[in-house]
Every structure is written in C-alpha cells, then in structure tokens.
C-alpha positions as CSV (number, residue, x, y, z in Angstrom):
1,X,67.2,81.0,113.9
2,X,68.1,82.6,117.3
3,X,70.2,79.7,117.9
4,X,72.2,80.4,114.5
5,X,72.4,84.3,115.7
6,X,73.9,83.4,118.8
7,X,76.5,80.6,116.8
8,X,77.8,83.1,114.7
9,X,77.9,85.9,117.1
10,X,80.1,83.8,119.1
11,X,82.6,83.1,115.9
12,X,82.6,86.8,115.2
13,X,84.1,87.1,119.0
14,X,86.5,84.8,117.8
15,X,87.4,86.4,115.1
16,X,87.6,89.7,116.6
17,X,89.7,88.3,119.3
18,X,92.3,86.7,116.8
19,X,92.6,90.0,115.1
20,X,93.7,92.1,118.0
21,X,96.1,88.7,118.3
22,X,97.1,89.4,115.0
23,X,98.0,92.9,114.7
24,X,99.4,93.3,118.3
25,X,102.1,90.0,117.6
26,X,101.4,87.6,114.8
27,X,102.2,84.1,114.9
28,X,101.9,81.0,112.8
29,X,99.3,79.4,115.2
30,X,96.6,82.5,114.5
31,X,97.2,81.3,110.8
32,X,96.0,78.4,111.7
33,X,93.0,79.3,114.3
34,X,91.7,82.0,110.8
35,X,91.7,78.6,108.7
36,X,89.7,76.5,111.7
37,X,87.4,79.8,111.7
38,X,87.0,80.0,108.2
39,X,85.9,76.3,107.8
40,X,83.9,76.8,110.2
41,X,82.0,79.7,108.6
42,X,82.0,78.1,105.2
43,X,79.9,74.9,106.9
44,X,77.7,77.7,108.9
45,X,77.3,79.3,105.7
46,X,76.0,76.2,104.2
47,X,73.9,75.6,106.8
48,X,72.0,79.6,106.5
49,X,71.9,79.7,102.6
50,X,70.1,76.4,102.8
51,X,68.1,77.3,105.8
52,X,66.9,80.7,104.0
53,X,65.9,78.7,101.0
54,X,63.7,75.9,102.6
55,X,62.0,78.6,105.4
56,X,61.1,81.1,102.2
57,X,59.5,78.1,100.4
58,X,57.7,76.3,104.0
59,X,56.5,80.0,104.9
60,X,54.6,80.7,101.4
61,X,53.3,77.0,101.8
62,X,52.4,77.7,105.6
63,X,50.9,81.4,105.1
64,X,48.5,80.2,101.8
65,X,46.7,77.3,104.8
66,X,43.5,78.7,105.2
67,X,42.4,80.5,109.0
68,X,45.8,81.9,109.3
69,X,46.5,85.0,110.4
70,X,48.0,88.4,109.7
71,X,50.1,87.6,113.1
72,X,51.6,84.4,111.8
73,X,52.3,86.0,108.3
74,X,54.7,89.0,110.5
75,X,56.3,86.5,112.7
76,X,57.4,84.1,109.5
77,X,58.6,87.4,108.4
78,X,60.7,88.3,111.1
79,X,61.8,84.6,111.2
80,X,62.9,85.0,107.5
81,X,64.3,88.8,108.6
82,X,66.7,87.0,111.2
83,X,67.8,85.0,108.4
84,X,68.9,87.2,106.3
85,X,70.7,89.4,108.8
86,X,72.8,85.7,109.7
87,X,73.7,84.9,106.3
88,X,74.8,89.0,106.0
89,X,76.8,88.7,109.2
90,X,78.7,85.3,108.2
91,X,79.4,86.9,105.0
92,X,80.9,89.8,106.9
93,X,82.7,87.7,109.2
94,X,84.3,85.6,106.5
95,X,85.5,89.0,104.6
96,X,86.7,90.3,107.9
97,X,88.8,86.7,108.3
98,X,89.8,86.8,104.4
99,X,91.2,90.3,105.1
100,X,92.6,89.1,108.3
101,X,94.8,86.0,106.6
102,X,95.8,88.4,103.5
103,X,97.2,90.6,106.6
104,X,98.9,87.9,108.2
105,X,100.7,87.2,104.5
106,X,101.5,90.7,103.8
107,X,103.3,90.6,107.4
108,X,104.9,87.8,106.5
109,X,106.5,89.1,103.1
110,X,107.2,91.6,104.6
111,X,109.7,90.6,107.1
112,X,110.8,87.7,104.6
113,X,112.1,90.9,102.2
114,X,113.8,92.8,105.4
115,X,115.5,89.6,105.8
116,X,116.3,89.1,102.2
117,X,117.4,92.7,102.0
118,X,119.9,92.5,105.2
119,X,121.9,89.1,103.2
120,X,121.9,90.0,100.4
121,X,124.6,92.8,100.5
122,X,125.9,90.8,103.1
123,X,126.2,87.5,100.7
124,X,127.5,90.0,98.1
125,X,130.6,90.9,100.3
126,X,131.4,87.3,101.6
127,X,131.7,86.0,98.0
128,X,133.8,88.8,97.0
129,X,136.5,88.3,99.9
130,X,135.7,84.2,99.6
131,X,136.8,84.2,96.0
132,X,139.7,87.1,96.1
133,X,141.1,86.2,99.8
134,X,144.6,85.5,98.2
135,X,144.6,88.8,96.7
136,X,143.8,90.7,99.2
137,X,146.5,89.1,101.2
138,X,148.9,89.6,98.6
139,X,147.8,93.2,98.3
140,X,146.6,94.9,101.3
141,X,150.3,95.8,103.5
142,X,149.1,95.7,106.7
143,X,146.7,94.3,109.5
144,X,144.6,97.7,109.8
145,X,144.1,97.9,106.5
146,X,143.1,94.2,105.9
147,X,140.3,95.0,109.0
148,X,139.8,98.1,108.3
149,X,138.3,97.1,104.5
150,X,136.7,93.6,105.5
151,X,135.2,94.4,108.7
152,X,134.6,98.0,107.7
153,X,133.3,96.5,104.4
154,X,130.4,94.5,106.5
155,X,130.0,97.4,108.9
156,X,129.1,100.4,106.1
157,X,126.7,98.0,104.0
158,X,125.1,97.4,107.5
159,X,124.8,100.8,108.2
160,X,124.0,101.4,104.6
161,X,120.7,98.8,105.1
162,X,119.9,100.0,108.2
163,X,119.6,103.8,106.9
164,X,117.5,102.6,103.9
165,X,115.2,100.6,105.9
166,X,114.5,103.2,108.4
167,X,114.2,105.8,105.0
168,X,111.7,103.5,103.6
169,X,109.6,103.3,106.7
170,X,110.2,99.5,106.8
171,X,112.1,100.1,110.2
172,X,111.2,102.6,112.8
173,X,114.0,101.6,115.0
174,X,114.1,100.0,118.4
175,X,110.7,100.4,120.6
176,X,110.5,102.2,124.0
C-alpha cells in the first residue's frame, strides 16, 4: 500500500510539473507526456480499485480467525484507510490531467480562431483584387491611387483585426 502511495505521489509530481509546462508555453509534446500520464493512471487505477476490493474481502476473512486481536483489526483498518486515500488521489490526479488536456485544446482553438480571423479578411481582399485586377487597372488613374487602395486596403483590415483582437481581450499586445 505504501509502495502505491509513493507510485502515485510521484505521477502527481509529474503531473504538477507538466502543468506549470503547460500554462507557462504549451507544446504538442506535453499533449503527449498528459496521454502517457493518463494511461498510466488508468492501469494504476486498475491496480487500487482491485486492490481495495480483495484487501476489504481478505481483512473480514483474516479478522473473523480466532485469537486475533483488536491491534490487528486497527492496522487492517489503516491498511484499508491508505487505500482509499490512493484510489481518491488517482482520481484527483486523473481529473487534474483531464482538466489539463481540455486546457491544452482550448489553447489550441484558441490560437487556430486568431489565425482564422487574421486570413480571413485577408483572403476576402485578395479575391476581390484577384478577380477584378483588370478593372481596377482600367479604373484607378494613377500609381498612388492604385497603392494607396490595395496596399491601404490590406493595411486598414490589418489594423481593423488587430484593434478587435486587442478589444476582445484575445490580444494584449507585445510582452515586456
């Protein structure tokens, strides 16, 4: 049992080390170390449910043997007492790691949409001068003008995104 203790003690380090990995710079790989730890906790969970099970059964079997004592019956106890607090603390852990990878996704999403929202406009205005390039040509008199609305065109929905990213809290700007 105090071998157990120590066992998930050690993944809960883990754990606790790949979350300040996780909200200081998250990467793929600490996907992929939550997954190992999660197996991992699913087989040690296994491993205490059953455990709990057989020791409750053995200990009622062990404390009805006649000459034992009130001693023995406390110790079985506390045995049984450790138990419970592993299979509590592996549940924990695994919530904690759940939480953790649903983190990691929502971080993920989240840049995928600032991404999504930065081309799109951007997509929006290449079309427009891809499809109507001979008219503007035809239409606009001079250079400036011709810059002026396709660069300037790229440059104000830029600004435009920028503005409402910052407004919605999605950016805070560059970091000192």
């Amino acid at each position: 049992t105090d071998s157990i203790v120590d066992v998930i003690a050690h993944v809960a380090d883990k754990v606790e080390e790949c979350e300040r990995d996780l909200f200081s710079s998250p990467r793929a790989r600490d996907r992929d170390r939550m997954a190992v730890l999660k197996r991992s906790l699913g087989a040690l969970r296994r491993l205490v449910v059953t455990q709990r099970q057989m020791f409750g059964r053995a200990v009622e079997d062990i404390v009805a043997l006649p000459g034992m004592s009130r001693d023995v019956s406390a110790y079985y106890r506390d045995v049984g007492d450790h138990l419970d607090r592993a299979g509590d603390e592996v549940d924990v852990t695994r919530d904690t790691l759940q939480g953790m990878l649903e983190t990691y996704s929502n971080e993920v999403q989240e840049r995928l949409t600032i991404v999504a929202t930065i081309f799109l406009p951007l997509t929006v205005i290449t079309s427009f001068f891809g499809q109507n390039f001979t008219w503007l040509i035809n239409h606009i008199g001079s250079a400036w003008a011709f810059w002026g609305l396709g660069i300037g065109g790229l440059l104000i929905s830029c600004c435009a995104i920028v503005a409402w990213l910052i407004h919605s809290g999605l950016y805070h700007g560059p970091t000192r």
